[in-house]
C-alpha positions, 0 to 999 in steps of 0.5 A: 545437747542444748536441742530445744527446736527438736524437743519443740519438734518432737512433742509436736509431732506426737500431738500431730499423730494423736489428732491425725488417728481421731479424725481418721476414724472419725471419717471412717465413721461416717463413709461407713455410715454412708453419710453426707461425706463424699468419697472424694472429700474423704480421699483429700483428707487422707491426702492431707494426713500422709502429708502430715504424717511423713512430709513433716517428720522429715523435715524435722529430721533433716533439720536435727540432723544438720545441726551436729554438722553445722556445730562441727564446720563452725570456726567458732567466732563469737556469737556463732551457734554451738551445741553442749553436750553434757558428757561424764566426768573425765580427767585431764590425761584423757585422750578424745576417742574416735566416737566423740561427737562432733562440735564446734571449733574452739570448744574445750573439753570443760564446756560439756565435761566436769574435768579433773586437772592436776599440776602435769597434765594442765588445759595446755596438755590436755589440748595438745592431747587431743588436737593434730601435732605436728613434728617435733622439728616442725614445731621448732621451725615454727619456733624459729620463725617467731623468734628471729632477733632480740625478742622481749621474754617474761623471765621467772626465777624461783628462790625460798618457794618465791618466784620472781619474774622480770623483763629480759630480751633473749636472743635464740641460738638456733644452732644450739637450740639454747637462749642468751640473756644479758644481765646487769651484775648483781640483780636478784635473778642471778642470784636466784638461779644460782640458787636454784637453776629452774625456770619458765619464760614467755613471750607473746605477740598479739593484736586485734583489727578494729571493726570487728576483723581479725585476731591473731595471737602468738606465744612461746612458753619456755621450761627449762635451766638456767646457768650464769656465765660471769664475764671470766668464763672463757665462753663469755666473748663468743656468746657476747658476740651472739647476743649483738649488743645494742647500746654499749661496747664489748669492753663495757659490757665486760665490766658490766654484764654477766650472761645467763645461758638457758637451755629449754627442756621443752617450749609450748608454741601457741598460734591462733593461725594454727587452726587454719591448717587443721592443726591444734593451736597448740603445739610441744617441742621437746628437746629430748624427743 
């Protein structure tokens, strides 16, 4: 831990010690001497050492003792103060135990550990590891407040070890737990998820006050399948009519559109407002939980 005021403290007060024990029997000395030292110059002196002895030492320990507390109430803005703490190398399924120093808010296990991270258990595990979960039809709440329309996703579909990522608004089933897209035909991401039916999607919102006020970020990351539903399914004009087309017809949209049905296998709900609640920022659903 980045202590420097109580190491400066610390070398301080062995020093103080040093010269305190000298002149105390140096003053021993010269009492049993019977000296010009009166008695009660000597009592005021001894006075003066116990302050130094005991009054300053504790002083400085209040001061090192407030700082963990400090570091564990700051709501880690910028430029406020924070303490590392040089830890041993952990891996990133690792689980905080209940003996974890305190630190400040908004720190991450990398700022004080060399951590090992591999492709299933990433930074975004590894803090919703470690930080209040709510449950999982919570979670979805939350989900569905976020996304209460047409929302405009970040789409990514893979084909040959090559992944494509287009804009697409999708429209959330809250029935079904499952997204709408409308697609024009023909587009490479059709035929890509024909091909291969993985994908990952995200949207966010986020904004800044000026003058230094608030930030506020939200953000839905989605894994899941995709399926294509040209317009000869028999599902195609119930779920046209979920999707509430904006700019052309239903006939239109017929000759023009296929659908993509996506259903997600799980959504990472990320919100900054979170820790007001003494909640990880973070948050899983899972469709099979």
């Amino acid at each position: 831990m980045i202590m420097k005021r109580s190491c400066f403290a610390a070398c301080t007060l062995q020093v103080m010690f040093r010269a305190c024990r000298k002149t105390a029997s140096f003053f021993c000395v010269e009492v049993n001497k019977g000296g010009a030292m009166k008695q009660k110059t000597a009592a005021m002196l001894v006075l003066v050492m116990m302050v130094l002895l005991f009054v300053l030492p504790a002083l400085c320990c209040a001061e090192q003792a407030a700082a963990p507390a400090a570091a564990k109430a700051s709501p880690g803005k910028t430029g406020e103060a924070f303490a590392i703490q040089e830890g041993r190398p952990i891996t990133s399924g690792q689980v905080m135990s209940q003996k974890h120093p305190p630190f400040a808010r908004g720190m991450v296990c990398v700022e004080c550990h060399q951590v090992t991270f591999d492709a299933v258990t990433s930074s975004t595990r590894q803090y919703i590891n470690n930080y209040p979960q709510f449950k999982n039809d919570a979670v979805w709440k939350k989900i569905e407040a976020f996304l209460q329309g047409r929302e405009r996703f970040s789409l990514a579909s893979v084909h040959n070890n090559e992944p494509t990522a287009t804009t697409v608004d999708m429209v959330l089933d809250k029935k079904d737990k499952v997204f709408y897209v409308v697609c024009e035909k023909g587009t490479e991401k059709l035929y890509q998820i024909k091909q291969n039916p993985k994908i990952s999607a995200v949207h966010y919102a986020g904004w800044t006050v000026a003058g230094g006020g608030k930030k506020e970020w939200k953000s839905v990351q989605v894994r899941g399948t995709a399926e294509v539903i040209p317009s000869g399914d028999a599902r195609y004009g119930t779920i046209i009519n979920k999707y509430h087309l904006a700019r052309l017809s239903r006939e239109r949209a017929v000759l023009r559109f296929d659908l993509i049905r996506i259903t997600p296998s799980d959504i990472v709900y990320f919100d900054t407002n979170l820790a007001d609640e003494n909640a990880g920022i973070y948050q899983r659903w899972e469709r099979n939980k």
